[in-house]
C-alpha positions as CSV (number, residue, x, y, z in Angstrom):
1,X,69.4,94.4,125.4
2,X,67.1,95.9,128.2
3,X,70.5,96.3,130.1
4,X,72.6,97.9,127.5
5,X,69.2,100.2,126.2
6,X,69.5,101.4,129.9
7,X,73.6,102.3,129.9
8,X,72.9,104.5,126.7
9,X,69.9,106.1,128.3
10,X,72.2,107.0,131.7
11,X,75.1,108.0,129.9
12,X,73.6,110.6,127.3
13,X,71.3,112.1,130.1
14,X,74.4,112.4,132.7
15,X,77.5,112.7,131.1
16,X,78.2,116.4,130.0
17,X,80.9,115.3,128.1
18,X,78.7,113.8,125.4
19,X,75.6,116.1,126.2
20,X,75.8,118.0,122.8
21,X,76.5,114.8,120.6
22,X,73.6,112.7,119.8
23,X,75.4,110.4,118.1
24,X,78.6,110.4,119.7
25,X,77.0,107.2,121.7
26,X,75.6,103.5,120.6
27,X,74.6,100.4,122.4
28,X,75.1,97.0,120.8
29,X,75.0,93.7,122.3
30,X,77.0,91.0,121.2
31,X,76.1,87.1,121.3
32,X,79.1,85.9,120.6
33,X,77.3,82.3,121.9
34,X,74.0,82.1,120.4
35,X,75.0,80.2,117.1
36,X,71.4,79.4,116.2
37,X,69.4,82.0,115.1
38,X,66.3,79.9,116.1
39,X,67.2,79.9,119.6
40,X,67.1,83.7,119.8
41,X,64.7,84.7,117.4
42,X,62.6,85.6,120.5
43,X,64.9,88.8,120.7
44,X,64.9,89.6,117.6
45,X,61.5,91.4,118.9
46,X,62.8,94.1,120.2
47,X,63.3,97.0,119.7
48,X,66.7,98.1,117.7
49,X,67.9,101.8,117.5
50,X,70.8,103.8,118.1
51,X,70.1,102.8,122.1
52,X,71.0,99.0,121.4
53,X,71.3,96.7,118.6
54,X,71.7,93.0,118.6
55,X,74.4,90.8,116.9
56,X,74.7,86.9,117.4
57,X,77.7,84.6,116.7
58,X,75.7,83.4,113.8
59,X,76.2,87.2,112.1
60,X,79.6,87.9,113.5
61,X,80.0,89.6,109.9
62,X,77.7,91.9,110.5
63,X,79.1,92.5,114.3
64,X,82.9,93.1,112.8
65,X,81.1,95.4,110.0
66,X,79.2,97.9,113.0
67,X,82.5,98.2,115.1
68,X,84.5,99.4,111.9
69,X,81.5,101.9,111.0
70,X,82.1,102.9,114.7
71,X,85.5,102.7,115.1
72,X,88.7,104.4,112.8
73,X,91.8,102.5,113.4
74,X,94.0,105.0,112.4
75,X,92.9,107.5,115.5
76,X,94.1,107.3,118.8
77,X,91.0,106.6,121.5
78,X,92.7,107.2,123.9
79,X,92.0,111.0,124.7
80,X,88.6,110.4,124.0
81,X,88.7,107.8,126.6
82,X,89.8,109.9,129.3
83,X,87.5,112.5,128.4
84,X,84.8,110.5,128.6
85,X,86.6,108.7,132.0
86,X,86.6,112.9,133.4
87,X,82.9,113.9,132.1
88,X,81.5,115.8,134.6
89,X,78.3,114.5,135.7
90,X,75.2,115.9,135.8
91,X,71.6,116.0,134.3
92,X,71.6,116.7,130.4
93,X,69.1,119.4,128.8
94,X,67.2,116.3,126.9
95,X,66.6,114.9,130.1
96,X,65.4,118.0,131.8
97,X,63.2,118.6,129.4
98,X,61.5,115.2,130.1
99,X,61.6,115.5,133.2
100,X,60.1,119.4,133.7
101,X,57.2,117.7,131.3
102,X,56.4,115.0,133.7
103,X,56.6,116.6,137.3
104,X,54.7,119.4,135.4
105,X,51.6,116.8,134.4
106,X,51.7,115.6,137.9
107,X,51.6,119.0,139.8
108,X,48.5,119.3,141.9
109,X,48.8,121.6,144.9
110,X,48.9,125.8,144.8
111,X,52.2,126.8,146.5
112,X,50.8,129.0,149.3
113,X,52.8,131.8,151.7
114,X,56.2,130.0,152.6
115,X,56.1,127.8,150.2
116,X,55.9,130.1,147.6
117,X,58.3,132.1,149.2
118,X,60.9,129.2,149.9
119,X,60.5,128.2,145.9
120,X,61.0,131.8,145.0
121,X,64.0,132.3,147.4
122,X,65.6,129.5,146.3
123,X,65.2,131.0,142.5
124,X,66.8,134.3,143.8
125,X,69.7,132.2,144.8
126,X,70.2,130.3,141.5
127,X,70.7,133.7,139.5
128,X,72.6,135.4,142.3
129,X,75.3,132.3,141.9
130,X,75.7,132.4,138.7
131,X,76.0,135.9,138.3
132,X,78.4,136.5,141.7
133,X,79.8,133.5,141.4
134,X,78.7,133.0,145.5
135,X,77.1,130.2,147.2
136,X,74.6,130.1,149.6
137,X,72.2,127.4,151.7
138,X,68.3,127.4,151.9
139,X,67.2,125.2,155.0
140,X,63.3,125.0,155.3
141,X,62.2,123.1,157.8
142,X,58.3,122.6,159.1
143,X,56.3,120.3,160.4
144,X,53.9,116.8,158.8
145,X,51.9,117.9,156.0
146,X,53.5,121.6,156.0
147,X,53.8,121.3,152.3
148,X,57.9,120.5,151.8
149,X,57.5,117.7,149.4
150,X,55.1,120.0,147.2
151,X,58.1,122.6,147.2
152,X,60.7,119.9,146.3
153,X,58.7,118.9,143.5
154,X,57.8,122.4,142.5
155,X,61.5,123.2,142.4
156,X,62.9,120.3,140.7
157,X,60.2,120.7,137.9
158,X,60.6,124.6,137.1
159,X,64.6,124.3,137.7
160,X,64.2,121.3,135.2
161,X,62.2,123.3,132.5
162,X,64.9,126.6,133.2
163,X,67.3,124.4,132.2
164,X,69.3,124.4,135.7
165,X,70.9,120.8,136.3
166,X,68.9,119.8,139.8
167,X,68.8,116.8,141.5
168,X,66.7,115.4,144.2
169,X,68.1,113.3,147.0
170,X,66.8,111.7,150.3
171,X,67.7,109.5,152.9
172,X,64.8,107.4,152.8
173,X,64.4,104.0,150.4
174,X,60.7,103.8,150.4
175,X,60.3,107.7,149.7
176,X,62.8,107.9,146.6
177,X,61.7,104.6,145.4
178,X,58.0,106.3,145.6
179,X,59.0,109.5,143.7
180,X,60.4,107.2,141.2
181,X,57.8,105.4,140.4
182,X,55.4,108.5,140.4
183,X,57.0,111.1,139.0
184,X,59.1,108.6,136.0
185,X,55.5,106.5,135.5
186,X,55.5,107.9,131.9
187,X,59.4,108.0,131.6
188,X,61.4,105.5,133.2
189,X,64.2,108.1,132.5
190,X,63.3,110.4,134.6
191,X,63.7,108.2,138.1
192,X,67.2,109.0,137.7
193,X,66.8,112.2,138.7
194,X,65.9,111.2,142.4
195,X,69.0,110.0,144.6
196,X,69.9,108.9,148.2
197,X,72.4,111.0,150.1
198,X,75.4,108.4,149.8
199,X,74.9,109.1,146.2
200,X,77.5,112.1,146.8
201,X,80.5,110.7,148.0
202,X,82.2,111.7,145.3
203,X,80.5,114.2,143.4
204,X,82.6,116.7,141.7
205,X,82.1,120.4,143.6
206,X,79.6,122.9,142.7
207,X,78.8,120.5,139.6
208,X,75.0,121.1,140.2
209,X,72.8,124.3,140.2
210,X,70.7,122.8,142.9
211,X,70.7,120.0,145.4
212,X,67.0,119.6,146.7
213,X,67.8,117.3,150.0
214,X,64.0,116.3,150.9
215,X,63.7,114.5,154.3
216,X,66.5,116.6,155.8
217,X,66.1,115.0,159.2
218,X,67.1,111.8,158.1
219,X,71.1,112.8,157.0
220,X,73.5,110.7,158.3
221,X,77.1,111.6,160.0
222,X,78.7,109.6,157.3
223,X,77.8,108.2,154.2
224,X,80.2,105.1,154.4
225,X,78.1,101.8,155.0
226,X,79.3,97.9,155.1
227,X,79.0,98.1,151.5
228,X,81.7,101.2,151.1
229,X,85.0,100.1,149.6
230,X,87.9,100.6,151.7
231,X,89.5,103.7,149.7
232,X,86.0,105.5,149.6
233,X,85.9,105.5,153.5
234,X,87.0,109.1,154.2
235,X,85.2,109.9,157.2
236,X,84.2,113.2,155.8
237,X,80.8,114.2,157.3
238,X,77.5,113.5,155.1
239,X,76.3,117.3,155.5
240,X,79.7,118.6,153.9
241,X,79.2,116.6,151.0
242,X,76.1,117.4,150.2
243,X,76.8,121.1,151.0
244,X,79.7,121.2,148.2
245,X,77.8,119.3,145.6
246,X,75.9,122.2,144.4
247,X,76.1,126.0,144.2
248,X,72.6,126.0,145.9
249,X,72.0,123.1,148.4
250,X,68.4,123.6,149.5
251,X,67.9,121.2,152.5
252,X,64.0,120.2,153.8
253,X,63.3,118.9,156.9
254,X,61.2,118.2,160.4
255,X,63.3,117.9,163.6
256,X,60.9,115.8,165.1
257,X,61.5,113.1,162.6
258,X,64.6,112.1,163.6
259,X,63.2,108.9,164.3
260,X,66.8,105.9,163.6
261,X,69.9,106.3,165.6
262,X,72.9,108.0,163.7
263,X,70.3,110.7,161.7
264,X,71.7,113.9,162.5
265,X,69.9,116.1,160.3
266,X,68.9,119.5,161.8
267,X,68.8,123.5,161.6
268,X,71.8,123.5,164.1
269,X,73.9,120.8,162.4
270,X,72.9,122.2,158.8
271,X,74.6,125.8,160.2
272,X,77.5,124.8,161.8
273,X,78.3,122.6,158.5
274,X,77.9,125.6,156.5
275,X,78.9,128.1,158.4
276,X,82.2,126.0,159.2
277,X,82.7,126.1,155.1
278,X,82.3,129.9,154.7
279,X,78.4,129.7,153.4
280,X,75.9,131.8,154.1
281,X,72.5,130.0,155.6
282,X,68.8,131.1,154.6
283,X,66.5,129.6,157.4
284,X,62.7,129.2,155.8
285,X,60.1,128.3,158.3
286,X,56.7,126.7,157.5
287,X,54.3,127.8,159.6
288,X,51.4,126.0,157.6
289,X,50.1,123.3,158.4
290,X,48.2,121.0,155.8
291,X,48.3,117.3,157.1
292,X,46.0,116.3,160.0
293,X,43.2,118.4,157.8
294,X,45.8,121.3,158.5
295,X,44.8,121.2,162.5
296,X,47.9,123.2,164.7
297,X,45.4,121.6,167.3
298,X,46.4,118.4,166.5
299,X,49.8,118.6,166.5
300,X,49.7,120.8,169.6
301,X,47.7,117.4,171.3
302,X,50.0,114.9,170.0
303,X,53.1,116.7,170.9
304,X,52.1,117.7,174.2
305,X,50.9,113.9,174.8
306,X,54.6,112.5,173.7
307,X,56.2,115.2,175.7
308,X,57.8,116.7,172.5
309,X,56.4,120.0,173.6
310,X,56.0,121.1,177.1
311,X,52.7,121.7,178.7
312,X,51.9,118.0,179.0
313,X,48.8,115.8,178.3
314,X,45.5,117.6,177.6
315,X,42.0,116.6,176.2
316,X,41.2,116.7,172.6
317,X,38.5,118.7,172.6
318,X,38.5,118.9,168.5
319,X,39.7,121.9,166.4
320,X,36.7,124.5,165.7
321,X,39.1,125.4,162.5
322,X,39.3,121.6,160.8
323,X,37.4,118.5,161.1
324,X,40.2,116.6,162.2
325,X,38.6,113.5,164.2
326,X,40.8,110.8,166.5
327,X,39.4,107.9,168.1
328,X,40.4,105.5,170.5
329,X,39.7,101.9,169.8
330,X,38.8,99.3,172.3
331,X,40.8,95.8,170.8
332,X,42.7,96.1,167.5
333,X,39.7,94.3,165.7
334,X,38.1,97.3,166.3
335,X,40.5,99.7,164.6
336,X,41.0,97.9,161.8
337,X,37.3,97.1,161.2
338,X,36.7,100.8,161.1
339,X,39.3,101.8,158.9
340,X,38.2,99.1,156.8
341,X,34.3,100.7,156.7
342,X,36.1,103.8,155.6
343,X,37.8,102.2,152.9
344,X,34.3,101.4,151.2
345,X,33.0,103.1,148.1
346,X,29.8,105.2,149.2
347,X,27.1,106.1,146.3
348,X,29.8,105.5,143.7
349,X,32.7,107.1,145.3
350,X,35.6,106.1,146.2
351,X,36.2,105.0,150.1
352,X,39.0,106.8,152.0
353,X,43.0,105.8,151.9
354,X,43.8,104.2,155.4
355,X,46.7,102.1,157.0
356,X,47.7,100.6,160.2
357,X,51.2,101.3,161.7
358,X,53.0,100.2,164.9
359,X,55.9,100.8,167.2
360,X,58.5,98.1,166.3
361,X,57.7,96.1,169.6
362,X,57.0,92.2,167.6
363,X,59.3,90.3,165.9
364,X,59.4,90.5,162.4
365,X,59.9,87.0,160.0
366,X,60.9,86.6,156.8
367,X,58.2,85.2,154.4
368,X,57.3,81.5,154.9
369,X,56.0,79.5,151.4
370,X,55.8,82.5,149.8
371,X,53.2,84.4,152.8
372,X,53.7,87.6,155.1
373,X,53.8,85.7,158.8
374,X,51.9,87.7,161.0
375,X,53.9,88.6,163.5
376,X,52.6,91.5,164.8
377,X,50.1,89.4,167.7
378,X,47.8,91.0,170.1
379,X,45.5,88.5,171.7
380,X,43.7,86.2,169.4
381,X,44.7,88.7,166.9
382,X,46.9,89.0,164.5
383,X,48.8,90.9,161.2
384,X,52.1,90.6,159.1
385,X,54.4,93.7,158.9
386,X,54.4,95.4,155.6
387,X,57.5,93.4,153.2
388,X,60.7,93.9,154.1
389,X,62.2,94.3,150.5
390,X,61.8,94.9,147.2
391,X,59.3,92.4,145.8
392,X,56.2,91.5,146.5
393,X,54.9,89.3,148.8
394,X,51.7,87.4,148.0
395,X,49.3,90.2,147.5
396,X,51.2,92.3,149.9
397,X,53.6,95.5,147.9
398,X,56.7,95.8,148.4
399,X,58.0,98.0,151.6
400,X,58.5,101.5,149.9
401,X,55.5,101.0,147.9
402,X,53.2,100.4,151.1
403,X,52.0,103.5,152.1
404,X,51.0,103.8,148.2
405,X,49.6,100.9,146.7
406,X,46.9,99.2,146.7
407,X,47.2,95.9,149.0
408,X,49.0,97.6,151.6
409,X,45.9,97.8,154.0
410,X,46.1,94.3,155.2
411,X,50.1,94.6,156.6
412,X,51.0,96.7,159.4
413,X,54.0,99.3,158.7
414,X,57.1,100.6,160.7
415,X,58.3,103.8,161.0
416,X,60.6,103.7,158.1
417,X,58.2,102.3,155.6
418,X,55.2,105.0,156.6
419,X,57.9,108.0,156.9
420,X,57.4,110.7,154.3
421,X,53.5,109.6,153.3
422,X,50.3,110.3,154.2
423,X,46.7,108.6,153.9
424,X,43.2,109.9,155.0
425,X,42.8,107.8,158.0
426,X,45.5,106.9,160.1
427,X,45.4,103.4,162.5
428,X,48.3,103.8,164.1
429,X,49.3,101.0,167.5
430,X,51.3,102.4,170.5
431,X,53.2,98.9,171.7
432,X,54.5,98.8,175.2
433,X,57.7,100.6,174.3
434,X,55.5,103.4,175.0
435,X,53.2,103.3,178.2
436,X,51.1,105.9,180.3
437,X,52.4,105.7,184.3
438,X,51.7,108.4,186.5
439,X,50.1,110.9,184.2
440,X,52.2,110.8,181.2
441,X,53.9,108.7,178.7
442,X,56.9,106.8,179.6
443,X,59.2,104.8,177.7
444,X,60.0,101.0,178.0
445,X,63.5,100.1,176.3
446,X,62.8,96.2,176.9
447,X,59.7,96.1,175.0
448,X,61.1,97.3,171.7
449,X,62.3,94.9,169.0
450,X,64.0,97.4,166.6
451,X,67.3,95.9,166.2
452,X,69.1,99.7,165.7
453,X,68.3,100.4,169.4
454,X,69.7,97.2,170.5
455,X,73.0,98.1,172.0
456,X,73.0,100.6,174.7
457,X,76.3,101.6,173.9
458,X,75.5,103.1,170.7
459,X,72.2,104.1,172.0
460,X,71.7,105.2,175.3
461,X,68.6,105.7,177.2
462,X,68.2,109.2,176.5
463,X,68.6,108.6,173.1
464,X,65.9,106.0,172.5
465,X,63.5,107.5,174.7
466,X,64.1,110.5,172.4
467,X,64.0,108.3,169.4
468,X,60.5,106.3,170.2
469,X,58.7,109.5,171.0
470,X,59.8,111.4,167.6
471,X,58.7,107.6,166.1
472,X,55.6,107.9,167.5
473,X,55.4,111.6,166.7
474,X,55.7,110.1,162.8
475,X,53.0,107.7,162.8
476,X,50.3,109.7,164.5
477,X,50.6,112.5,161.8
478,X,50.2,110.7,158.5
479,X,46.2,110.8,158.8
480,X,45.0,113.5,156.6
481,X,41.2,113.2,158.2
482,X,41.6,111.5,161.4
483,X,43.3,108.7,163.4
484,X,42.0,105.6,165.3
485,X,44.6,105.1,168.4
486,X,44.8,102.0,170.0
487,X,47.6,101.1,172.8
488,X,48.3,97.3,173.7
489,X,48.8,98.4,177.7
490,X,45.2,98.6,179.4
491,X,46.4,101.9,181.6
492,X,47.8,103.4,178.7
493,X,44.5,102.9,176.7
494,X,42.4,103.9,179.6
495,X,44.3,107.2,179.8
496,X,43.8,107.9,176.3
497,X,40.1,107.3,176.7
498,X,39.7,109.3,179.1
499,X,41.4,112.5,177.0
500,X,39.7,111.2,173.7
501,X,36.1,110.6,175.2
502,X,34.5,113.7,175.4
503,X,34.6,113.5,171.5
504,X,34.0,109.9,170.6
C-alpha cells in the first residue's frame, strides 16, 4: 500500500498531463493471494483514499466492481495511454504549493549584497524568458560559507510559491539526501523536488522554468555510470544536459571543491558549454564570506598553506574582524577530547556542533557483527569512518546524514560525506598524503587509500596533487567557529605549530 500511496503521490505532482485532474488518478492494490481475511487484517489499518485502496482475493467482487467504476469498456484507452506515456514532466502547482510552504517555515538567513542580487537576477531572467522567449545562464560561484545554499533555497522556495516549475539538483548523495530530509520533514512529498545531475538524461528541453544546480563543482563529463543501460549511453556531456533542461539553468559553485577525479564543474567549462549552445552567461561572484565566522583571513591562511593561492605559508596571527580560532593538537586524543569539551551543554545551553574529518589515507572495512571497525588508527588510537551507506550502523547515522545527526561525533568523515556542511568546530586530520618538506606542503601519492586515485592512468600526478589539496581545502573550512588541526607526520605538525603558536 505504502508503495502504491507513493506512485499516486509522484504521478499527480509530476506529470502535467494529469496536473488539472484530481481525479483522473487512483491507486489500488490487489491481493489476489491473501484468501484469509485474518491473515491481513493488519492492513486493513491503513489508511484508504483515492491514493490507494486495498482488495484481497477473499473480495475479488468488490476488486472486479472498482475496475468497472474506473474503467468504460466501450472507450478506447489507448490515446489516453500514450498521452499519459508523453506527459511532460515537471513539478505540479499542488506540489509547489507544499513545497513554497515548507522551505518558507525553514528559511533562516537574510539574503545579503550578492546574494540578494543573484536571487533577484535570476528572477529578472525568469520573466525575461517567458516574455522573449530567450534563454540565458546564471553561474554564481564563491567560496565555503559564502551563502550559495541560502540562495538555492531562497530561490526554489519563492520560484515554488510564483508558481514557476523549479527543481533542485546536485551531484552530491549526502547533500541531496540532507535537503531531503530537511526541507520534506513535514512533507515527504516535497523530497522530490531535490535531484542528482544524472537525473537529466533525458529530460524533455526547456521543460523547466529553473534548474538550481547547487554544488556546481561537482558536475561530471558524463552522466552515464555502470548502472546506465546500453541505449541511454550517448556520450553527450553532463553540462549540456543540464543546460537544455530549463529556460533558466542557474548553476552554484566553488572551484576549489573539485575534490574526485572526473568533476569538471567550473566558470570556464560552464561558458564554453553555453556559449557553444548559443546562450548567454551571467557570471555572479560572492565576495562574502560567512563560514569560518566569515574570516577572508582564514581562508587567505589556509589557501596560502595548501598552495591554492600564491604567497605561500604564513602565521595565523587571528582576524581582528572575527573570532575565528584554530588550534593545533599534539596526539589525536587531544583533538577529539577538546571537541568533545565543546560539545557540552554550559549553564543550560546547548554545547557547540563538532566533527572530526580526515584525508582518505586508512583503509576503510565494512561493518563487522553489526559495529563501525575503526580503521582509521594512529598510535594506540583509534576511530571508525563515518558508514558507508544508507543505514545505520550501531549508533553511528548513516553517511549523508553524518555531518547532521546526532551520533555522528564518534566516526571520522571523508571528503564526500563532510562536502556541502558545516559545524561550529572543525577537527579535521591531515594524513601523510599531505606532508610539510622544505617549507611547504607536499603531496604523497602512496600514502592515500582513496580508491578513485588509484590508477595513474586516469589520474596523473598533477591531477591528485591538485585533487588532495582542493580535499583538504574542503575539510578545513566546514568549522563555523574554529578548527583543531592535527597532522599524523611529526615535521608536518611541528611546522604547523610553529605558524599556529603565537595564538594557542
Amino acid at each position: 500500500m505504502a508503495q502504491v500511496r507513493g506512485y499516486w503521490e509522484y504521478m499527480t505532482d509530476f506529470l502535467v498531463a494529469i496536473a488539472d485532474q484530481p481525479d483522473a488518478l487512483v491507486g489500488a492494490a490487489y491481493l489476489h493471494n491473501a484468501l484469509d481475511p485474518l491473515a491481513v487484517r493488519d492492513l486493513e489499518t491503513y489508511p484508504m483514499d483515492a491514493r490507494g485502496r486495498l482488495f484481497t482475493g477473499a473480495d475479488r467482487g468488490s476488486w472486479l466492481d472498482f475496475l468497472r467504476s474506473r474503467l468504460d469498456p466501450s472507450v478506447s484507452g489507448v490515446a489516453s495511454a500514450d498521452h499519459l506515456m508523453t506527459s511532460r514532466v515537471a513539478p505540479s502547482k499542488q506540489l509547489l504549493a507544499v513545497a513554497a510552504d515548507e522551505v518558507r517555515e525553514r528559511e533562516q538567513f537574510r539574503l545579503l549584497d550578492e546574494q540578494a542580487l543573484a536571487v533577484r537576477l535570476v528572477h529578472h531572467e525568469v520573466r525575461a524568458s517567458r516574455a522573449s522567449d530567450h534563454k540565458r545562464v546564471v553561474v554564481v560561484s564563491g567560496g565555503p560559507g559564502s551563502g550559495k545554499s541560502v540562495i538555492a533555497l531562497s530561490l526554489l522556495g519563492e520560484l515554488a510559491r510564483e508558481q514557476r516549475t523549479v527543481l533542485h539538483a546536485t551531484g552530491s548523495q549526502s547533500f541531496t539526501q540532507t535537503m531531503r530530509r530537511v526541507v520534506g520533514k513535514g512533507s515527504t512529498r516535497t523530497k522530490n523536488l531535490f535531484q542528482y545531475f544524472n537525473s537529466f538524461m533525458s529530460a524533455e528541453k526547456n521543460g523547466l522554468d529553473v534548474l538550481v544546480l547547487d554544488e556546481a563543482h561537482r558536475i561530471r563529463l558524463t552522466s552515464a555510470n555502470r548502472w546506465t543501460k546500453a541505449q541511454d549511453r550517448t556520450g553527450r556531456a553532463q553540462v549540456d544536459e543540464l543546460l537544455d533542461a530549463a529556460r533558466v539553468p542557474v548553476f552554484l559553485l566553488d572551484e576549489h571543491q573539485v575534490v574526485r577525479p572526473g568533476e569538471m564543474g567550473s566558470l570556464h567549462e560552464i561558458t564554453s558549454h553555453a556559449e557553444a549552445a548559443g546562450f548567454e552567461v551571467v557570471h555572479v561572484n560572492l565576495d562574502g564570506q560567512f563560514r569560518c565566522g566569515g574570516s577572508e583571513v582564514y581562508l587567505d591562511w589556509v589557501l596560502r598553506l595548501l598552495g591554492l593561492r600564491e604567497g605561500g605559508p604564513v602565521p595565523w596571527t587571528g582576524d581582528a574582524q572575527s573570532p575565528f580560532e584554530v588550534r593545533v593538537a599534539d596526539s589525536p586524543e587531544e583533538m577529539e577530547a577538546f571537541l568533545a569539551e565543546k560539545r557540552q551543554e554550559r549553564d543550560g545551553k546547548p554545547g557547540y556542533s563538532a566533527r572530526m574529518a580526515a584525508g582518505y589515507c586508512w583503509p576503510w572495512s565494512d561493518p563487522v557483527d553489526g559495529q563501525l571497525v575503526p580503521d582509521v588508527q594512529i598510535d594506540s588510537w583509534a576511530r571508525p569512518w563515518n558508514a558507508k551507506g544508507e543505514r545505520r550502523v550501531g549508533d553511528a547515522p548513516p553517511s549523508a546524514l553524518w555531518a547532521t545527526e546526532d551520533g555522528g561525533f564518534g566516526q571520522v568523515g571523508c571528503v564526500y560525506t563532510a562536502q556541502g556542511f558545516e559545524y561550529d568546530w572543525s577537527g579535521v586530520i591531515l594524513g601523510p598524503d599531505l606532508v610539510w618538506r622544505e617549507g611547504h606542503l607536499t603531496t604523497v601519492r602512496s600514502a592515500n587509500k582513496d580508491p578513485m586515485f588509484r590508477s595513474a592512468k586516469s589520474v596523473d600526478d598533477a591531477a591528485f596533487d591538485r585533487l588532495i589539496r582542493n580535499t583538504y581545502k574542503v575539510l578545513l573550512t566546514r568549522g563555523m567557529v574554529g578548527a583543531v588541526i592535527y597532522s599524523s607526520d611529526t615535521q608536518t605538525r611541528d611546522a604547523l605549530e610553529k605558524l599556529v603558536m603565537e595564538r594557542q
